[in-house]
Backbone as CSV, one residue per row, in Angstrom:
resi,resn,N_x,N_y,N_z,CA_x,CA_y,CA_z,C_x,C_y,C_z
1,UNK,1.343,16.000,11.779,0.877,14.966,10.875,1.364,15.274,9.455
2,UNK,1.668,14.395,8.454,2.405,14.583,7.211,0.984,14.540,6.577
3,UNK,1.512,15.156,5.369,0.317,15.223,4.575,0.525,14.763,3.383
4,UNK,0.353,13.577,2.224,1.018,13.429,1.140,0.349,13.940,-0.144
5,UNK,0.767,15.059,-1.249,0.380,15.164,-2.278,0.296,14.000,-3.454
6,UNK,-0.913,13.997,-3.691,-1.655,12.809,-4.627,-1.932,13.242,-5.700
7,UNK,-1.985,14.162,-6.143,-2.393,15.111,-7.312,-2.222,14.190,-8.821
8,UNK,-0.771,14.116,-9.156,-1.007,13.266,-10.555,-2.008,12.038,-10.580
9,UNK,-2.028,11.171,-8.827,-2.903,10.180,-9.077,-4.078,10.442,-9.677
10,UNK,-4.541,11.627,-9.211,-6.370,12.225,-9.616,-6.226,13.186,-10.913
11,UNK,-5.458,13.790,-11.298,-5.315,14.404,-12.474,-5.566,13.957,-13.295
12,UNK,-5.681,12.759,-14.326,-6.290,11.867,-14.812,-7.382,10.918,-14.607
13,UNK,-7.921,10.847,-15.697,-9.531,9.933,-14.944,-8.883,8.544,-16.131
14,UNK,-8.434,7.899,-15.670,-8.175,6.447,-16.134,-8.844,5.460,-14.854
15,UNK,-8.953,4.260,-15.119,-9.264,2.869,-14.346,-7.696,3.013,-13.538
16,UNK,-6.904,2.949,-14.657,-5.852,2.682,-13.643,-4.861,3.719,-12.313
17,UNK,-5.723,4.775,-12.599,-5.019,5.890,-11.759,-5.926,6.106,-10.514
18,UNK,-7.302,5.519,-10.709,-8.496,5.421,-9.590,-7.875,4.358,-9.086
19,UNK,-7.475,3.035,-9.445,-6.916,2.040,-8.660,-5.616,2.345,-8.090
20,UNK,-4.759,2.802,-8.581,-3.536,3.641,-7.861,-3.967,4.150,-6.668
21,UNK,-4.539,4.988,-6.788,-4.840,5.890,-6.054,-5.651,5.506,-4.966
22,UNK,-6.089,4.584,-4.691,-6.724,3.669,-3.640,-5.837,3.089,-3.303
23,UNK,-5.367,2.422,-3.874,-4.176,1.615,-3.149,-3.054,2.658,-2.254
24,UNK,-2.449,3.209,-2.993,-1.395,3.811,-2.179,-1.875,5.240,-0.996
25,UNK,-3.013,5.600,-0.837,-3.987,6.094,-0.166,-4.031,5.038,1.535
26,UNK,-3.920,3.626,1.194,-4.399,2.394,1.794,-3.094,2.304,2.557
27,UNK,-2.116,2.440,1.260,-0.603,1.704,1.838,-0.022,2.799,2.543
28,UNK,-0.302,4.633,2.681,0.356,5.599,3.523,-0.548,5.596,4.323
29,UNK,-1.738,4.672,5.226,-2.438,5.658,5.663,-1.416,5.692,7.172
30,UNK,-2.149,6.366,8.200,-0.967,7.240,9.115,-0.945,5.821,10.149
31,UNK,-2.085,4.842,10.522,-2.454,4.568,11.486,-1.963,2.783,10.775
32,UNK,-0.938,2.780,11.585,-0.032,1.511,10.418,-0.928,-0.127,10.442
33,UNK,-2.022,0.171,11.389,-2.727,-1.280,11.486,-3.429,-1.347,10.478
34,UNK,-3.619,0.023,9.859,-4.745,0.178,8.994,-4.621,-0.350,7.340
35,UNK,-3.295,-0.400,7.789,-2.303,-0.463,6.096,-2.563,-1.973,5.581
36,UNK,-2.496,-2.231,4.445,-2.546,-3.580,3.966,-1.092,-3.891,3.724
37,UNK,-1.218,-5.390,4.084,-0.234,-6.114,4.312,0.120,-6.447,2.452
38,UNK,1.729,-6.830,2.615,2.089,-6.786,0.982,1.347,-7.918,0.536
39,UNK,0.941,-8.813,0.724,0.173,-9.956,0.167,-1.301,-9.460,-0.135
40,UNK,-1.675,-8.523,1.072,-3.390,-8.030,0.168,-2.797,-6.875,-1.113
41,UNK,-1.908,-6.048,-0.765,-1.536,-5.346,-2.381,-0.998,-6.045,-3.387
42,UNK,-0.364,-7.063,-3.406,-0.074,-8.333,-4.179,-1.516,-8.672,-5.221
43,UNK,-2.589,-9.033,-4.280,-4.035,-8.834,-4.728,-4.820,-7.886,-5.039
44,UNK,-3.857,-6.490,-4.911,-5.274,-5.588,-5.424,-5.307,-5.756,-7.185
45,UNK,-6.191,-5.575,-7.266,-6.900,-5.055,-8.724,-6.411,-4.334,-9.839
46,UNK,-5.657,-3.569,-9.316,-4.487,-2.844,-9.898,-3.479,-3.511,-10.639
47,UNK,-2.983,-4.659,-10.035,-2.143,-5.568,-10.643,-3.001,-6.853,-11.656
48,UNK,-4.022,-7.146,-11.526,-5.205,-7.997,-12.582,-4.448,-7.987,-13.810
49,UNK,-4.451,-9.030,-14.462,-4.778,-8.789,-16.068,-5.813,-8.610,-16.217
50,UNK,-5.716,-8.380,-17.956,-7.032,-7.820,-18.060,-8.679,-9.275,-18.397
51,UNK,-8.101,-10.582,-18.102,-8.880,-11.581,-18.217,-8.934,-11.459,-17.169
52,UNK,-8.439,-11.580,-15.934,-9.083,-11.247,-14.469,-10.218,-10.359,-14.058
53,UNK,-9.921,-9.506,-14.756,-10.489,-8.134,-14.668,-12.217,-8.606,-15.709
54,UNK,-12.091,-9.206,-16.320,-13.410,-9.411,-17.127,-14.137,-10.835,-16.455
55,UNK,-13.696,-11.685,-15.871,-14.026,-12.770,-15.361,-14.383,-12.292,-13.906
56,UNK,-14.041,-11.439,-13.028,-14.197,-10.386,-12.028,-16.051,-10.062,-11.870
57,UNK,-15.425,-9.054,-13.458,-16.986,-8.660,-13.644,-17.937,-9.680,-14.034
58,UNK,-17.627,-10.495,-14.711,-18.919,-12.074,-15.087,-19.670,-12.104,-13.554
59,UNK,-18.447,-12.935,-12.658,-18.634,-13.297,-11.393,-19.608,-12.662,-10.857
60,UNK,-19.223,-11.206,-10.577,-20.415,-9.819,-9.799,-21.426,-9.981,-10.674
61,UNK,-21.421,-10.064,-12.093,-22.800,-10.064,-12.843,-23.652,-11.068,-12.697
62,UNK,-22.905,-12.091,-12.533,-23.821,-13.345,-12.119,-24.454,-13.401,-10.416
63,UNK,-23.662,-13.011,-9.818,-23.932,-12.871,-8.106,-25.122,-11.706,-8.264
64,UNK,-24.992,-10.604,-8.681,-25.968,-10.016,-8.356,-27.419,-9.866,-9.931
65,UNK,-27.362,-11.162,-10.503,-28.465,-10.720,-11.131,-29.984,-11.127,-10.709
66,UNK,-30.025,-11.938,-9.857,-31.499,-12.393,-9.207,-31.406,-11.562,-7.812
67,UNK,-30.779,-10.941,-7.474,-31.126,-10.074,-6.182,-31.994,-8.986,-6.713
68,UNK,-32.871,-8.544,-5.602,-34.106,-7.872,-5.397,-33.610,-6.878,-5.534
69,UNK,-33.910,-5.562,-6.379,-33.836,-4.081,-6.161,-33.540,-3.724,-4.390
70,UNK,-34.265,-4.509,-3.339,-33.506,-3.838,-1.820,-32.838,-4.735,-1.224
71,UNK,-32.090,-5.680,-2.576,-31.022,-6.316,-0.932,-29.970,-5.877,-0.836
72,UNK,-29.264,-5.761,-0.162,-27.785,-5.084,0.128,-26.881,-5.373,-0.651
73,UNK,-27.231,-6.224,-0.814,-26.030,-6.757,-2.073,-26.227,-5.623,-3.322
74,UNK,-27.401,-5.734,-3.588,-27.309,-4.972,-5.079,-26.977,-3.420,-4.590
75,UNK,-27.856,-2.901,-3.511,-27.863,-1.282,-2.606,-26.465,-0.672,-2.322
76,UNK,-25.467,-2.155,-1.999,-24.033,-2.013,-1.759,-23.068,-1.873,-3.680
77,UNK,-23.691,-2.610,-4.343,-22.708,-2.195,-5.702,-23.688,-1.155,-6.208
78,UNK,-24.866,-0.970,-6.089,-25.314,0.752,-6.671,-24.665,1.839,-5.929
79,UNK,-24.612,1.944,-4.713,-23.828,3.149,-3.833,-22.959,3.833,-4.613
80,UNK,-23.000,5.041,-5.078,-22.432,6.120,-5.113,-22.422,5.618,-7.157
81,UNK,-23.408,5.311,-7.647,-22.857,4.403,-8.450,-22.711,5.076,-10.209
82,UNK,-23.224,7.012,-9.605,-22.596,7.757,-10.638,-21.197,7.825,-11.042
83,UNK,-20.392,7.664,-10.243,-19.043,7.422,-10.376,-18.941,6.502,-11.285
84,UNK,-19.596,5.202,-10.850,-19.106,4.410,-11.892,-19.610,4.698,-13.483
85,UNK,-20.826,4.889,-13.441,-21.691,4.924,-14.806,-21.512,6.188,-15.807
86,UNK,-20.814,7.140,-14.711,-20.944,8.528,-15.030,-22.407,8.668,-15.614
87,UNK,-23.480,8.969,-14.869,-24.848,9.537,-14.950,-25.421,8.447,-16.002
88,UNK,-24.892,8.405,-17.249,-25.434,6.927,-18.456,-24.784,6.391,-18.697
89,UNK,-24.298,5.673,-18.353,-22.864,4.435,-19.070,-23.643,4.373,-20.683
90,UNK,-24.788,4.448,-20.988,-24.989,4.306,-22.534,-24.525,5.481,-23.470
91,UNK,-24.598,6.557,-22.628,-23.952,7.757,-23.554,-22.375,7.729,-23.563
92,UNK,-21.417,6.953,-22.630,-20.089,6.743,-23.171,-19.671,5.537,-23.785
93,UNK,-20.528,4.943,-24.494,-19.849,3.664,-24.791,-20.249,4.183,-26.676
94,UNK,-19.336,3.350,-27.495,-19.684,3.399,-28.994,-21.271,2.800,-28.801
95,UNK,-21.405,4.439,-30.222,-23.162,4.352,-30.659,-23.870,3.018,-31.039
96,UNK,-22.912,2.620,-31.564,-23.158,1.011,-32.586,-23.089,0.100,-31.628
97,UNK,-22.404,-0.008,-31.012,-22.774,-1.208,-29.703,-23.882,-0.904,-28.663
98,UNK,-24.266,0.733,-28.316,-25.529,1.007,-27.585,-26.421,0.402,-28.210
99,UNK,-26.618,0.619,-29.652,-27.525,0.433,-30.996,-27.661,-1.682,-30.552
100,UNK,-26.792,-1.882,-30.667,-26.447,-2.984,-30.426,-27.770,-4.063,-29.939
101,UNK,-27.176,-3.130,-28.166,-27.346,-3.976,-27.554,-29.152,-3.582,-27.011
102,UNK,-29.864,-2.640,-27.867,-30.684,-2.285,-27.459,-31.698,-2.947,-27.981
103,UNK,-31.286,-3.777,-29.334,-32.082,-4.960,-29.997,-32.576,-6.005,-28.836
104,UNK,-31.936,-6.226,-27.506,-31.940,-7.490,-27.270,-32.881,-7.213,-25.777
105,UNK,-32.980,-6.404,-24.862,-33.378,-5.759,-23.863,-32.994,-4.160,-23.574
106,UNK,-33.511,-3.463,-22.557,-33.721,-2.203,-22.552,-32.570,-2.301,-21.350
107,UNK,-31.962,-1.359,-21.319,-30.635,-1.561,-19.942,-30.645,0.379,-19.183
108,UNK,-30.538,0.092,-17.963,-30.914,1.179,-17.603,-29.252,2.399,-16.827
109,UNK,-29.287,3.230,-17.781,-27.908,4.016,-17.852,-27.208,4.028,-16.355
110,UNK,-28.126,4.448,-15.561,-27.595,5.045,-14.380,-27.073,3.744,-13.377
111,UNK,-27.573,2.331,-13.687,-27.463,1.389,-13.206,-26.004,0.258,-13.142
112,UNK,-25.524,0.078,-12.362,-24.012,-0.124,-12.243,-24.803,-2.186,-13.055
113,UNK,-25.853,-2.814,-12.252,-25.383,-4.109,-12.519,-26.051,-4.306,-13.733
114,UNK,-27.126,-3.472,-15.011,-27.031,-3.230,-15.845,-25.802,-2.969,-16.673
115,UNK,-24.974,-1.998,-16.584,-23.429,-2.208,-17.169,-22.631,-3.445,-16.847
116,UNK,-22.959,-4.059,-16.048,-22.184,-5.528,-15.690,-23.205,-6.425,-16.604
117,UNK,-24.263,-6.585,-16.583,-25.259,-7.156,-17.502,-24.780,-7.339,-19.153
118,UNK,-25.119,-5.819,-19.549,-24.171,-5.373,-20.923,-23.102,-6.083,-21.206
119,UNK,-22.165,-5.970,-20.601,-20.670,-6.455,-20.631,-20.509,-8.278,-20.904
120,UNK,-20.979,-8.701,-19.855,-21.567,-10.285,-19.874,-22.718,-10.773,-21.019
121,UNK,-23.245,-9.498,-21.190,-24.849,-10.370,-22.427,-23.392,-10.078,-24.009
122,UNK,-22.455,-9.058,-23.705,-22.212,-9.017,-24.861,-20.831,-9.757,-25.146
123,UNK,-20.179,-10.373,-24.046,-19.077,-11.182,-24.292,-19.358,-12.594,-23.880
124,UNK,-20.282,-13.080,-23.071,-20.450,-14.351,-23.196,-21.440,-14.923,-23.620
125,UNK,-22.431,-14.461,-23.563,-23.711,-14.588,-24.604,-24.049,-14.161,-25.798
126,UNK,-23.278,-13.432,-26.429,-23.066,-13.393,-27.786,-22.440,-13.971,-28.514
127,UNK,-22.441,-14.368,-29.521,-21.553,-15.194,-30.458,-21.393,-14.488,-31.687
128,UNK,-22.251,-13.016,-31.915,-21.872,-12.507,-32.987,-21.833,-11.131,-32.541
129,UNK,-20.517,-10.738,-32.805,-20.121,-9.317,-31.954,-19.991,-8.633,-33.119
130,UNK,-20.194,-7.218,-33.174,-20.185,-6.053,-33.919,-18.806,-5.779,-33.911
131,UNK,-18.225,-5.285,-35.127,-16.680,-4.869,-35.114,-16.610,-4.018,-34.124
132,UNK,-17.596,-3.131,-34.021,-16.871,-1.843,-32.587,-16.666,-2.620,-31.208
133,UNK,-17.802,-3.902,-31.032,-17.634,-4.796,-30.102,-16.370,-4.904,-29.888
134,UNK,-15.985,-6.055,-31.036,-15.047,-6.398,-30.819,-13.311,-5.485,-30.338
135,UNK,-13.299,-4.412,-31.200,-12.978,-3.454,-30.929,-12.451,-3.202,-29.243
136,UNK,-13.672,-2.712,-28.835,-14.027,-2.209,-27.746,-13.268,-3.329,-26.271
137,UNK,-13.493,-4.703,-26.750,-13.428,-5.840,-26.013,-11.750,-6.075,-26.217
138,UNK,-11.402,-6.068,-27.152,-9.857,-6.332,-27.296,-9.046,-4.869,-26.608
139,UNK,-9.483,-3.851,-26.764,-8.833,-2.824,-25.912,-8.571,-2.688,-24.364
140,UNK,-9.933,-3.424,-23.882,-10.189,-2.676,-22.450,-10.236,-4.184,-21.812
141,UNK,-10.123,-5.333,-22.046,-10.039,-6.858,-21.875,-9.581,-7.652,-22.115
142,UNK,-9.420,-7.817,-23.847,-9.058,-9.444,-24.202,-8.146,-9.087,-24.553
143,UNK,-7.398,-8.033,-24.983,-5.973,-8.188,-25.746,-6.314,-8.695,-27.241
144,UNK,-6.125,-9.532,-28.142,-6.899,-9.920,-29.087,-8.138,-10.844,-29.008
145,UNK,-8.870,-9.975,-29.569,-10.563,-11.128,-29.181,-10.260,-11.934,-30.202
């Protein structure tokens, strides 16, 4: 059995080297039925702009904000969901936008659809964004807000 070294994929902690790295994980695996066809890698995530990528997250924020703490839906995007948050998503984001957004409701760190919450209360329900906001939003999304 071949074994393929992946190393630079994981050597870095970027969005885009975790999506790499799924994908082409997907596209060697050994058992060729298993592989995605070029039209589903055409669609992975990896290739998104970055308005895809924020309209993505609206979508999930809106789908899962009236689900119950035990339905699968929400049990299925919390799973494993330190990865995503790294333990507080409030301790890596700028102070001034935590500060922010703490005027408006209490959001809970460890919680993946809380950070989808955040993201959505502060780009489509806001109309008056904090420079680090904005900042923050033109880097990792809008390109110029």
């Amino acid at each position: 059995m071949q074994q393929y070294w992946l190393q630079k994929l994981t050597d870095l902690e970027s969005d885009e080297n975790l999506l790499s790295l799924t994908l082409v994980e997907a596209m060697i695996n050994m058992e060729a039925h298993k592989r995605p066809q070029a039209t589903a890698v055409l669609k992975h995530p990896l290739f998104w702009d970055k308005a895809k990528i924020l309209a993505f997250f609206q979508d999930v924020s809106d789908r899962v904000e009236k689900e119950s703490d035990e339905s699968l839906v929400l049990s299925s995007l919390e799973f494993d969901s330190s990865r995503v948050v790294r333990e507080d998503w409030r301790q890596c984001i700028d102070w001034e936008v935590a500060h922010d957004l703490r005027k408006y409701r209490n959001y809970r760190g460890n919680s993946v659809r809380d950070l989808l919450r955040a993201l959505r209360n502060k780009v489509f329900l806001s109309g008056n964004l904090i420079p680090s906001s904005v900042e923050f939003l033109s880097k990792h999304f809008m390109g110029d807000y």
